[in-house]
N, CA, C and O of each residue as an XYZ file, in Angstrom:
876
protein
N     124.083     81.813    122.889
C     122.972     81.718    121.937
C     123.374     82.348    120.618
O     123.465     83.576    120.627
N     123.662     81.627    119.338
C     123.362     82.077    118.236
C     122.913     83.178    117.381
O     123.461     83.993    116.639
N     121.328     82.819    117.876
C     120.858     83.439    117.370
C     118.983     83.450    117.792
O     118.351     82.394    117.817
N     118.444     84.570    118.037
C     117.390     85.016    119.268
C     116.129     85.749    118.265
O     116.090     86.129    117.095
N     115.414     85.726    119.099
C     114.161     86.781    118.393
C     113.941     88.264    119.295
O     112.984     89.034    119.208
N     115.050     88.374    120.101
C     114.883     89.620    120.567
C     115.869     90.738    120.034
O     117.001     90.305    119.822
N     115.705     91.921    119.805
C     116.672     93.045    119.339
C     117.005     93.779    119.784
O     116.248     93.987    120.732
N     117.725     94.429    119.769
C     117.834     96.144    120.137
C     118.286     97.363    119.597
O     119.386     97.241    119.058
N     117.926     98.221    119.569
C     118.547     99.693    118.817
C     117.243     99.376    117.553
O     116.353     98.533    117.439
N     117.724    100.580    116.720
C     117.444    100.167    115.487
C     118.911    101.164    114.689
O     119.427    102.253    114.940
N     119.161    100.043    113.623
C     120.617    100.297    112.582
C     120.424    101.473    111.735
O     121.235    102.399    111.693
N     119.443    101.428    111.126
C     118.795    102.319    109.795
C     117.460    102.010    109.589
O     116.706    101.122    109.986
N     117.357    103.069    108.797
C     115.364    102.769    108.090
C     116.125    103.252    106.478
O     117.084    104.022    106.547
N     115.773    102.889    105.424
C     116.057    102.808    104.438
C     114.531    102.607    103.524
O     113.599    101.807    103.609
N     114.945    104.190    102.322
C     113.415    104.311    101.609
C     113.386    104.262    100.645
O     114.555    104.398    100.285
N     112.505    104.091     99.443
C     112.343    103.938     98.291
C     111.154    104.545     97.858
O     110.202    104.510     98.638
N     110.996    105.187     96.583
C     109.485    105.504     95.895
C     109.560    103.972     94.824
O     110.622    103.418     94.539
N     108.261    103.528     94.382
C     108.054    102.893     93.617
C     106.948    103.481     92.421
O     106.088    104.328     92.663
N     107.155    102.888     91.195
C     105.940    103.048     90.189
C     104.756    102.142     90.249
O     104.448    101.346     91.136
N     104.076    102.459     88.984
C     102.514    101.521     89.050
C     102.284    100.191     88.611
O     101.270     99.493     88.588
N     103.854     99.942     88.155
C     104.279     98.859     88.325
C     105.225     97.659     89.502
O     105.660     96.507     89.496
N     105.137     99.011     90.523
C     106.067     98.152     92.106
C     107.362     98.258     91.330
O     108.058     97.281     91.607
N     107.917     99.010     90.524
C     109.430     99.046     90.260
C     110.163    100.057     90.853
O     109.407    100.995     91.107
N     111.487    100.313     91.238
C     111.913    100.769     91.541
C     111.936    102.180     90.830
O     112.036    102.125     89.604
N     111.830    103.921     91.619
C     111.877    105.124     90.628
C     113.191    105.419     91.043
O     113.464    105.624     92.226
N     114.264    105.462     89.864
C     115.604    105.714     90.133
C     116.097    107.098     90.005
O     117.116    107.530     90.545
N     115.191    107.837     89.153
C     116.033    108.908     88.886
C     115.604    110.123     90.195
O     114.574    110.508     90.748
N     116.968    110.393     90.259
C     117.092    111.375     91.136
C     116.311    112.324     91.625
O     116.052    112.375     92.828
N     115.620    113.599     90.328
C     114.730    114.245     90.861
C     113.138    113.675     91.028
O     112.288    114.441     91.480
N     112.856    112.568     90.717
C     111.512    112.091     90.991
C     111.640    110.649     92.156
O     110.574    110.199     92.575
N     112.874    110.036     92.593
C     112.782    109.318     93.133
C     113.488    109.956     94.749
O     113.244    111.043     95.274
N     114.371    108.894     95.232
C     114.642    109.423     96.430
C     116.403    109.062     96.639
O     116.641    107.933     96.209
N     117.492    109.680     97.124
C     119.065    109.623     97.045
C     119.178    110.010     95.648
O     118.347    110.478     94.869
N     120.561    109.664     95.498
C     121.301    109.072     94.364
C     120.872    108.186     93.261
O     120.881    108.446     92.058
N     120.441    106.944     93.937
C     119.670    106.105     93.193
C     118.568    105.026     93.349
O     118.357    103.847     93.063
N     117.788    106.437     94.167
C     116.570    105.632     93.927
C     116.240    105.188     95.433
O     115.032    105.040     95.616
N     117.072    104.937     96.583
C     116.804    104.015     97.924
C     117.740    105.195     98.615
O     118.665    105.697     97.975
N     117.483    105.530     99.737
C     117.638    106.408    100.381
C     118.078    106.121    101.913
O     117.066    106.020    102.606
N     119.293    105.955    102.675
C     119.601    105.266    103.631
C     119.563    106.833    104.514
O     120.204    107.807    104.118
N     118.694    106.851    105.758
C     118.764    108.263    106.286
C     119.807    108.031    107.789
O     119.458    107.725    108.930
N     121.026    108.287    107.289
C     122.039    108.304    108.438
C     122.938    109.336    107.959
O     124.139    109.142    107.770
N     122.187    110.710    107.718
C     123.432    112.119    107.299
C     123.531    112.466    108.633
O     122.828    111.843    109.429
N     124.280    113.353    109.043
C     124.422    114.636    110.130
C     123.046    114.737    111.098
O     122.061    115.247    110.563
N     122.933    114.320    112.375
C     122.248    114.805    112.766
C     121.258    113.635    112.449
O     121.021    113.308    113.612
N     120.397    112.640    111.565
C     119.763    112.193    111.001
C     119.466    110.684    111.324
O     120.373    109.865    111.472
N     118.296    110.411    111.411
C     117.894    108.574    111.347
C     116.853    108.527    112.515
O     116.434    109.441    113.224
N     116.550    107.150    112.504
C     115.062    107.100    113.256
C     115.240    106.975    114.812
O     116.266    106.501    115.300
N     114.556    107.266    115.299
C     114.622    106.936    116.927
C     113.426    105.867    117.562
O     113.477    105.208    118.600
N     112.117    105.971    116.330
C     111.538    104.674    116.662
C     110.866    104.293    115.414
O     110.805    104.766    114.279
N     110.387    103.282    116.015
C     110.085    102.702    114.519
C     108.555    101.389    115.077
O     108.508    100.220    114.693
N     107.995    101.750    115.581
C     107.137    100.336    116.481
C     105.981    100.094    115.389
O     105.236    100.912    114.849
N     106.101     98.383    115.211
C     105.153     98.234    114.257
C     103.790     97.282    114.650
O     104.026     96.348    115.416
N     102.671     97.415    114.280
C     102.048     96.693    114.800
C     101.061     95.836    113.128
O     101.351     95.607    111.954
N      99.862     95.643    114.036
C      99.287     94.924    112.895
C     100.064     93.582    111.918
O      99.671     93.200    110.816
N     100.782     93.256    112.388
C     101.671     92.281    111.771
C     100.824     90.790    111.706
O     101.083     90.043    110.763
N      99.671     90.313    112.865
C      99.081     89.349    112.695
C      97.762     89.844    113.668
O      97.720     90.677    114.574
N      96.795     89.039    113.131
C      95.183     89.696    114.078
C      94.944     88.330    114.622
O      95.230     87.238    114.131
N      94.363     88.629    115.731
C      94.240     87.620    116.757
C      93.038     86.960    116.136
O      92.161     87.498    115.459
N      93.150     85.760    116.470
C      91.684     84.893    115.435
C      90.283     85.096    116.153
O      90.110     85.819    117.134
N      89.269     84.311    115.480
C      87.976     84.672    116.265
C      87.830     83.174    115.881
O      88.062     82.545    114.849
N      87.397     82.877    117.001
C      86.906     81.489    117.773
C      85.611     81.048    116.917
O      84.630     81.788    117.001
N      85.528     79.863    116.073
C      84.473     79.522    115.403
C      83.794     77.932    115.742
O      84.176     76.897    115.195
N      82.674     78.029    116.801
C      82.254     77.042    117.080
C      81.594     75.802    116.632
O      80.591     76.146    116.007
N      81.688     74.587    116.662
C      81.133     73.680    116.253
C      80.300     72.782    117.611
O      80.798     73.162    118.671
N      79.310     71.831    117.822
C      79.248     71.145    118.972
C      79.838     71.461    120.079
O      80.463     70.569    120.654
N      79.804     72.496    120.527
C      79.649     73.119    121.842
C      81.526     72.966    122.339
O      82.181     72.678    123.340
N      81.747     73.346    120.989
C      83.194     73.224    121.090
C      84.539     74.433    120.036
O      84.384     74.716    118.849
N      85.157     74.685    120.491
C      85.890     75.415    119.372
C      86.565     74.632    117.921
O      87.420     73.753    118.030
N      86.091     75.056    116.708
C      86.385     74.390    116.418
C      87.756     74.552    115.613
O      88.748     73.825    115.667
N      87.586     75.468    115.006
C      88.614     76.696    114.143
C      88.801     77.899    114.525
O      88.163     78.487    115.398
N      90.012     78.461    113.647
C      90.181     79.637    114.429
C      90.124     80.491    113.343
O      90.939     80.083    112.515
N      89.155     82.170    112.673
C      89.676     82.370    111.625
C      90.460     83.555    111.927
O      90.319     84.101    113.021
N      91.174     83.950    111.168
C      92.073     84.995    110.787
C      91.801     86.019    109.778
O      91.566     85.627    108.635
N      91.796     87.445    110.064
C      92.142     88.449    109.171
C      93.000     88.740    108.536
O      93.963     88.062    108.896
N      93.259     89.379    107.754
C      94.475     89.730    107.032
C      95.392     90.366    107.785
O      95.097     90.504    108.972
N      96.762     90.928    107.292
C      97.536     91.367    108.171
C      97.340     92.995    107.971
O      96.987     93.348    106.846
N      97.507     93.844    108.808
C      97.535     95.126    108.517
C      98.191     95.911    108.922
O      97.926     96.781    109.752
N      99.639     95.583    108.092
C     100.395     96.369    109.116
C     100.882     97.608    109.263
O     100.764     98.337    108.278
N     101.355     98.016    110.141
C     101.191     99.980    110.181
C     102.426     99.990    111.302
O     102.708     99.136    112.142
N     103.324    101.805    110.882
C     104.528    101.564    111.590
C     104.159    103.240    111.780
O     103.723    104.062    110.975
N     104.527    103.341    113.161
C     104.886    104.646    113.759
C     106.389    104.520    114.430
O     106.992    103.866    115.280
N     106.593    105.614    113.451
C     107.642    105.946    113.018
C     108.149    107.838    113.217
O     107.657    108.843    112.705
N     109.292    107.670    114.163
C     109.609    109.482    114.302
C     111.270    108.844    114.090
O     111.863    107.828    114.455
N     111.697    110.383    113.084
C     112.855    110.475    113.277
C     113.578    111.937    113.886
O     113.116    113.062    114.078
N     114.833    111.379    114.071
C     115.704    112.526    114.595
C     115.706    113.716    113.518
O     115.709    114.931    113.712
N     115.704    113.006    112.355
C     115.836    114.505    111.451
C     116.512    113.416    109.767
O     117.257    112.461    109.550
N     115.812    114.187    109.137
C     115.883    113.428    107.638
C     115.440    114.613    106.467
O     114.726    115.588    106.699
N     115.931    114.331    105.428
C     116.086    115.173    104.007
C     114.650    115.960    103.813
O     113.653    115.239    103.843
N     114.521    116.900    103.682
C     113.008    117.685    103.970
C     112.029    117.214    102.433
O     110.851    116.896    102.273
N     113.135    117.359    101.546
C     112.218    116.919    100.133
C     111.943    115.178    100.139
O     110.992    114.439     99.883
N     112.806    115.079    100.412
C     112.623    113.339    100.420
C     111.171    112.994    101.373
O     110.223    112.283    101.040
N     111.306    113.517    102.248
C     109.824    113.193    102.780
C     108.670    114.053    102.769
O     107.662    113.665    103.361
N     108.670    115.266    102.128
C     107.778    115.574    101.290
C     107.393    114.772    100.213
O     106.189    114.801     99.958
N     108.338    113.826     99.279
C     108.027    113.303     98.286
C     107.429    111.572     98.936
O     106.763    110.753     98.302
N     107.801    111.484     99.956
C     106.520    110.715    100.213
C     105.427    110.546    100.428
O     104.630    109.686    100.054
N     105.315    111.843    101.399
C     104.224    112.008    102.042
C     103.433    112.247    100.710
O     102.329    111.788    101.006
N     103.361    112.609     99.664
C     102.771    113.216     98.246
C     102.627    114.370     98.441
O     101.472    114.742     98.235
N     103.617    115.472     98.901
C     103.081    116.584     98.946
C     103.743    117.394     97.643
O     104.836    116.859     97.456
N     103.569    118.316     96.794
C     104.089    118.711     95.822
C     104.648    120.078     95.769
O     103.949    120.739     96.537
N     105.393    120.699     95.342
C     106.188    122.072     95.328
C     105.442    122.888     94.323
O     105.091    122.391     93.252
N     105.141    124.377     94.707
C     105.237    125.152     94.359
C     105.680    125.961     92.967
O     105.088    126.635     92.124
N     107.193    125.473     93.223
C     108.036    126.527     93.052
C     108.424    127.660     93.601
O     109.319    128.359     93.126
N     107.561    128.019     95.001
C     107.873    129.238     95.463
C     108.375    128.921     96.651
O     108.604    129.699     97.578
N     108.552    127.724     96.617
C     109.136    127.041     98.345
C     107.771    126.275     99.212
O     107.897    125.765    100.326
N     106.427    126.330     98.401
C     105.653    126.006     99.257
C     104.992    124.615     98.952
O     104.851    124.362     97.756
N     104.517    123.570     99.962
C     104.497    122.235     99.473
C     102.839    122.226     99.584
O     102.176    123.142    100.070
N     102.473    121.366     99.195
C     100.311    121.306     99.661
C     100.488    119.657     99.198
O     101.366    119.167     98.488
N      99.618    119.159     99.699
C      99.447    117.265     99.745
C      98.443    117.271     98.348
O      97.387    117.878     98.169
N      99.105    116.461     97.544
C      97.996    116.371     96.465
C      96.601    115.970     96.601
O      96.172    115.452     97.632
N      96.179    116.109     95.990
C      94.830    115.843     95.831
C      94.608    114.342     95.007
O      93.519    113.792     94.840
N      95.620    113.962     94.655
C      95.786    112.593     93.615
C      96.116    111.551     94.654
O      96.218    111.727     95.868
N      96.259    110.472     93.992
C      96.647    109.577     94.546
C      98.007    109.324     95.628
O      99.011    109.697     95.022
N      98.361    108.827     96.991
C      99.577    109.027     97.291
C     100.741    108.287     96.794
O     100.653    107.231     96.168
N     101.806    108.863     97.088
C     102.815    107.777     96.389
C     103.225    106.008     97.554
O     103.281    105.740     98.754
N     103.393    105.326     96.347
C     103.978    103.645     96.593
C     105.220    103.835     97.561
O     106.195    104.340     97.004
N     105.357    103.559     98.774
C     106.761    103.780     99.339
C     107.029    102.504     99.623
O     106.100    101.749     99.909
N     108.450    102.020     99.588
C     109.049    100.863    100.025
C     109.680    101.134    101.249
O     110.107    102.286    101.335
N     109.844    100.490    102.113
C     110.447    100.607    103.675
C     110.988     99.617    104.241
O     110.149     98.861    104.733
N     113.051     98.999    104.512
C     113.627     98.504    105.181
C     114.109     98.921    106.443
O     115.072     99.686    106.426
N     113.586     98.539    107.664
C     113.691     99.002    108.882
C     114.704     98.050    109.478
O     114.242     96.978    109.870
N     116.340     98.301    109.651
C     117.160     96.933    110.560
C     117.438     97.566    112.014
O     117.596     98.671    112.532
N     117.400     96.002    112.413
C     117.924     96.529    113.961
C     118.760     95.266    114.247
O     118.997     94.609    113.233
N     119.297     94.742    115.485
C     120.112     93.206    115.434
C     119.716     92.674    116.529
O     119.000     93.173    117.398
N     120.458     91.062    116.461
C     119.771     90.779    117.787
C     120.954     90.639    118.666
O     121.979     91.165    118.234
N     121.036     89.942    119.994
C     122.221     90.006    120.709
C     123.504     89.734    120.389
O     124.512     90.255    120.865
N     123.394     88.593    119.259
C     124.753     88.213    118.954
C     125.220     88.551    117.617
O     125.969     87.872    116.914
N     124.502     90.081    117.248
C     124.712     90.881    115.793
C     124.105     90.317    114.590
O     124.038     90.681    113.416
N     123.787     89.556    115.093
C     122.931     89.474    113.506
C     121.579     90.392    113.195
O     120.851     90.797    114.102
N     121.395     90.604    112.085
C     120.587     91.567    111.739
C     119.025     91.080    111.697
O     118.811     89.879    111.532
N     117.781     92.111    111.861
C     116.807     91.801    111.387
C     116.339     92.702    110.712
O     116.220     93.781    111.293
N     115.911     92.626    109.299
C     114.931     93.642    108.140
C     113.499     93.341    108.500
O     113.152     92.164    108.598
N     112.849     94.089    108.656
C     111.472     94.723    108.586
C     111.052     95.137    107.426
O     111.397     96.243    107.010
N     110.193     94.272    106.673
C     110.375     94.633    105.162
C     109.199     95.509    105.135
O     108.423     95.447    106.089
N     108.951     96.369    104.106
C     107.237     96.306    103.463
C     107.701     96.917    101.368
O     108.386     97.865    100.985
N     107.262     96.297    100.897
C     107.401     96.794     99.500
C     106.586     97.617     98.941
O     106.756     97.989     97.780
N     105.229     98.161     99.952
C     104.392     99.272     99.586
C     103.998    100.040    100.622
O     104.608     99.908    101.683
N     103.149    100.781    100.552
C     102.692    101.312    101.713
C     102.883    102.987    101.542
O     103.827    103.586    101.027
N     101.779    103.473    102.093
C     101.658    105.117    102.267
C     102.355    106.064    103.573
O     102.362    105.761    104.766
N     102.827    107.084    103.035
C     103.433    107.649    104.331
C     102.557    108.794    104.460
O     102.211    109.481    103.499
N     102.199    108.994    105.673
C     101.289    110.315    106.394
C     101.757    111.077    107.256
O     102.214    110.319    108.111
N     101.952    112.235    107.605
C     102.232    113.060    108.907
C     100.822    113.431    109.278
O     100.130    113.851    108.350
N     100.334    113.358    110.341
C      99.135    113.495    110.515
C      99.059    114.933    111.641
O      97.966    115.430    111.914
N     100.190    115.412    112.142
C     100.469    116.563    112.959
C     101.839    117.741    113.251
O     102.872    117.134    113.535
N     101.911    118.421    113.240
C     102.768    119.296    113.934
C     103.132    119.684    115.208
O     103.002    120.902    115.093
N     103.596    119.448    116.644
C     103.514    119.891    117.717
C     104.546    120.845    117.907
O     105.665    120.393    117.666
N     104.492    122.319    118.356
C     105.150    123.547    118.644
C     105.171    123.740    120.005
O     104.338    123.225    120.751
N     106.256    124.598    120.457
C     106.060    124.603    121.791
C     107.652    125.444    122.360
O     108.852    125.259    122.154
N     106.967    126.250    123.017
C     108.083    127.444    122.991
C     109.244    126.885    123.821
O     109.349    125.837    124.458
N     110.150    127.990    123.599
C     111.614    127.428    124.184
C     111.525    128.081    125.348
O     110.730    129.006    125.179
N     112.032    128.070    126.698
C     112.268    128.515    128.178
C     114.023    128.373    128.413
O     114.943    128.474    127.601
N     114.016    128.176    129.476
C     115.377    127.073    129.759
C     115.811    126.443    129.466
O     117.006    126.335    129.739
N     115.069    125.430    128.581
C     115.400    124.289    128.094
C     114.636    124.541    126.720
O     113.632    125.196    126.438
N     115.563    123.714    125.938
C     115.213    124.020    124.420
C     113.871    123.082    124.369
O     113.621    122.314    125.298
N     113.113    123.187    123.337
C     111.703    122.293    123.019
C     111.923    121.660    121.822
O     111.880    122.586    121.011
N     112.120    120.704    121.252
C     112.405    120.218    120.044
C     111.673    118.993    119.451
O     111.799    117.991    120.154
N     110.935    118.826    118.323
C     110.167    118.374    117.904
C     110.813    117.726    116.905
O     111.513    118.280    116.057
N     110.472    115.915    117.032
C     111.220    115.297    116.037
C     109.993    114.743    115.022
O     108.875    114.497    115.475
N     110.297    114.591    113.737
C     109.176    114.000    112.676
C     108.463    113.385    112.830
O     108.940    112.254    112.741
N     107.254    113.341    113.084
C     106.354    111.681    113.897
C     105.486    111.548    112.675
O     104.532    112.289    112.437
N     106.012    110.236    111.678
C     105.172    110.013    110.856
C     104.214    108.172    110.767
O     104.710    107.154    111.251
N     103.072    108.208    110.166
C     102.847    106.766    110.195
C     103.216    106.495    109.273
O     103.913    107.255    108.601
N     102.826    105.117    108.849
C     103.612    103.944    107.712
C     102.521    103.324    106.972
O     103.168    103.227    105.930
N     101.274    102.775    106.636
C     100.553    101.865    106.462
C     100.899    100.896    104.997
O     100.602    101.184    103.837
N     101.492     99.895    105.416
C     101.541     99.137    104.445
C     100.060     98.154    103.488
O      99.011     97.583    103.785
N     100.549     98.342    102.746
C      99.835     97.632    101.261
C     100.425     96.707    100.206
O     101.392     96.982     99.495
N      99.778     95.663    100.193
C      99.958     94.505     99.592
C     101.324     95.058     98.261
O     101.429     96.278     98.129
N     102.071     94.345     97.558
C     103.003     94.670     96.747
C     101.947     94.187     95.221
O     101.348     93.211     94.769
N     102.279     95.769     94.858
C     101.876     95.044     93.121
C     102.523     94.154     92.493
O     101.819     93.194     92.182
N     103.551     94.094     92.192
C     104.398     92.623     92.006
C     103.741     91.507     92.530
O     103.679     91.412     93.756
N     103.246     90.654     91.832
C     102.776     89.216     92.764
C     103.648     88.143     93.181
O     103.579     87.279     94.055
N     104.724     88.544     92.050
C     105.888     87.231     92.859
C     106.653     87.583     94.063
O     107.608     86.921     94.468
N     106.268     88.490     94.537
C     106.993     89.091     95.750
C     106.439     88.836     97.425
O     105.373     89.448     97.494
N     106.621     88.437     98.255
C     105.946     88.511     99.417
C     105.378     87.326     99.322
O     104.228     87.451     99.744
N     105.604     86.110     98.950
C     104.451     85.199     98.913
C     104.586     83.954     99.754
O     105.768     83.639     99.891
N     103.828     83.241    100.290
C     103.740     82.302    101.585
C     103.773     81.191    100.923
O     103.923     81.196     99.701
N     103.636     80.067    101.633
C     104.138     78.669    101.229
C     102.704     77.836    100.285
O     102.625     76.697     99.826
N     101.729     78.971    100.279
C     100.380     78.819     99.841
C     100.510     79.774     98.407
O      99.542     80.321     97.879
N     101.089     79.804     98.200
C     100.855     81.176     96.837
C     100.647     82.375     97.362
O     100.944     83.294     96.599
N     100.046     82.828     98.895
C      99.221     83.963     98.876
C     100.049     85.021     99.284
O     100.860     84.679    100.145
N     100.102     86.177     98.947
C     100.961     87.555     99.052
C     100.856     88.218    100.515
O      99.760     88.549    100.965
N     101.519     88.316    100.913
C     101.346     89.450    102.264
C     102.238     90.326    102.009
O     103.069     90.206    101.110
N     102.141     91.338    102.818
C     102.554     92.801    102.890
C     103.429     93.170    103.794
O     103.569     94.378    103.980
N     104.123     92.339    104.471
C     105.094     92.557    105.068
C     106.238     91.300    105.081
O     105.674     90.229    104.854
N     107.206     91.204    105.219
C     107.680     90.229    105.209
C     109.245     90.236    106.136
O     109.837     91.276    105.848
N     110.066     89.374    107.156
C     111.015     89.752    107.623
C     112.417     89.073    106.983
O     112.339     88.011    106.365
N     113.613     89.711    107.163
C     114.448     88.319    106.914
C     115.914     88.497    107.896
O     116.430     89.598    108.088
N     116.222     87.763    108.217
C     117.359     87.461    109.125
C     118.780     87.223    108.810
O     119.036     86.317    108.017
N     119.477     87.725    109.184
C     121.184     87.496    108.556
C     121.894     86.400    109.277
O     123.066     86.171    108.976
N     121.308     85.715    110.184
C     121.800     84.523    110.348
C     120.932     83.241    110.068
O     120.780     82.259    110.794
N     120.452     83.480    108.943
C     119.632     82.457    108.384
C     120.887     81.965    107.322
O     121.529     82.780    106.659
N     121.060     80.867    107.293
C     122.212     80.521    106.203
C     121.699     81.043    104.964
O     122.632     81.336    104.216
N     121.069     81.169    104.686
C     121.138     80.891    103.008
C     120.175     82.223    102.772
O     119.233     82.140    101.984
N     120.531     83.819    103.700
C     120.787     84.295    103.823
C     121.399     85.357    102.302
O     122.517     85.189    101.814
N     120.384     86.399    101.777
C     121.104     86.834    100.410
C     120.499     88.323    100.909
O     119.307     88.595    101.051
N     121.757     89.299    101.159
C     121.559     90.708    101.085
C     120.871     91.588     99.757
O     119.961     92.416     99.714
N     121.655     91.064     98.831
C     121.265     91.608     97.461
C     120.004     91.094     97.097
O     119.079     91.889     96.923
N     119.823     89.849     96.952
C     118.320     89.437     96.966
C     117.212     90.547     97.857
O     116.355     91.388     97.587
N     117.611     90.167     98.604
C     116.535     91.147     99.672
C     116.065     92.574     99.423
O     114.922     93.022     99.522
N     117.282     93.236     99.052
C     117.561     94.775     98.397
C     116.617     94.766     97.038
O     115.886     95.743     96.868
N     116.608     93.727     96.093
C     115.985     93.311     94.995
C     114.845     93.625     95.204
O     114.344     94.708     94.904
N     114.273     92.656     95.777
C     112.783     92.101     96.149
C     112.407     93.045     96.934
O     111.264     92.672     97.199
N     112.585     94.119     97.557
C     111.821     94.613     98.590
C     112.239     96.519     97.882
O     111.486     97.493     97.881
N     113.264     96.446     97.521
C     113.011     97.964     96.560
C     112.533     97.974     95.173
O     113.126     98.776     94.451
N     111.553     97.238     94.592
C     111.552     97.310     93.021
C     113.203     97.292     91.806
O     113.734     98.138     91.087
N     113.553     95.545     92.221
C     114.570     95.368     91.271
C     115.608     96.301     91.782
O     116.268     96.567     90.777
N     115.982     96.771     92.519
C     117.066     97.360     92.916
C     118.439     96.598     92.980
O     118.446     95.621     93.729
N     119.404     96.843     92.427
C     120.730     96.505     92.522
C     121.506     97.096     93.029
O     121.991     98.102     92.510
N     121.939     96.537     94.475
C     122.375     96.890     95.627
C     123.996     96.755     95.067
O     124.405     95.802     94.405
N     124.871     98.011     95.518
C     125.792     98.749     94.862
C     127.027     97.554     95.404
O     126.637     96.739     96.241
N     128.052     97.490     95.070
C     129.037     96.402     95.205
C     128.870     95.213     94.239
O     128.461     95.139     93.080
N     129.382     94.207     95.225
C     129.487     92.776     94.768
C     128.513     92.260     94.965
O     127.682     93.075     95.365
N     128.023     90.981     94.874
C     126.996     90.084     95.119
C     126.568     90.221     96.131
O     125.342     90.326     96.143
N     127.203     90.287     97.328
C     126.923     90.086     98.325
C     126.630     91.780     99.120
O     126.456     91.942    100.327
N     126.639     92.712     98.235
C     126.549     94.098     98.586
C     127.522     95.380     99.003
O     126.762     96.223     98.527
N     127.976     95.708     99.220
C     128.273     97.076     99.803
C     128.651     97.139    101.206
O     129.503     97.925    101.621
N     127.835     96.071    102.150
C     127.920     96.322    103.314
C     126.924     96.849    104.512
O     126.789     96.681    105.724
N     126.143     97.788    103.157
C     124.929     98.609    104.099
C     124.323     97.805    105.067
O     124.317     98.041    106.275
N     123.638     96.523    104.313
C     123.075     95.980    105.204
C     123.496     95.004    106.017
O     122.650     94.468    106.732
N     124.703     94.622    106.077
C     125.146     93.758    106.696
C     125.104     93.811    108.316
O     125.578     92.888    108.977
């Protein structure tokens, strides 16, 4: 088989801040890495799950003459719980919107949260890749769990949610109807198939480092 709709593992999760325009924030101390997109595979580091749901809502049955006649549909709403092994402490403070001090201490603003972009890959049996897109969306930690050490160590990995939101950009995300959704996937054994495109469109104009065809990251 080619090529399948089943996966396994996951490769990377890869992040971005965006502005109030859905563009990419590049600079270093207000955005996230080097430049701007943030691949979390340091020491120790990267996701262990990533499960997304809300991707499509089951329809509700709309009768005509004692018969079904249509089916309608909600929007999509999709939302990712998400824990990692261990990732950059400011970087996800600066998603979550929480703000510094200066004295070392962070507090969640009171303003608006920040625009996050989110590429989630994993592959399928015969290596080809799948991206999990979203070009917006809020990040939350909604808990802390502690728990003393004995015999065995106790260790607590990041458990954060995801909730995606439509992309301010309108040419982005859009269906064979004009209409925008908020998540979108794409496949590396789709021929016609563009890494850099993808990197584009789903980090605010981002220009994915290499040649045309990229770097490699996502391959």
């Amino acid at each position: 088989m080619a090529q399948g709709v089943s996966f396994a593992g996951i490769n990377w999760v890869k992040f971005a801040l965006t502005d109030n325009q859905g563009m990419l924030i590049s600079e270093a101390d207000k955005g996230l890495g080097t430049d701007g997109v943030l691949l979390v595979d340091g020491d120790g580091e990267g996701a262990t799950t990533a499960n997304i749901t809300g991707l499509e809502e089951k329809g509700t049955p709309q009768y005509a003459n004692n018969q079904v006649k249509r089916m309608a549909h909600g929007a999509q709403t999709p939302s990712v719980a998400l824990t990692m092994l261990d990732m950059d402490f400011k970087a996800m403070q600066k998603m979550k919107g929480y703000v510094p001090d200066g004295k070392g201490g962070w507090v969640l603003t009171s303003g608006s949260k920040p625009d996050v972009a989110m590429m989630i890959c994993s592959s399928d049996f015969d290596g080809n890749k799948f991206y999990d897109c979203f070009a917006r969306g809020e990040m939350m930690e909604a808990a802390h769990n502690h728990g003393t050490n004995t015999n065995s160590e106790v260790d607590y990995n990041g458990t954060f949610q995801y909730d995606a939101l439509d992309p301010i950009r309108k040419e982005i995300f859009l269906d064979d109807k004009g209409v925008q959704r908020s998540y979108k996937q794409y496949y590396s054994g789709d021929e016609e198939f563009d890494e850099a495109a993808m990197h584009e469109e789903v980090f605010g104009g981002y220009k994915l480092p290499g040649s045309d065809t990229g770097d490699g990251l996502g391959k």
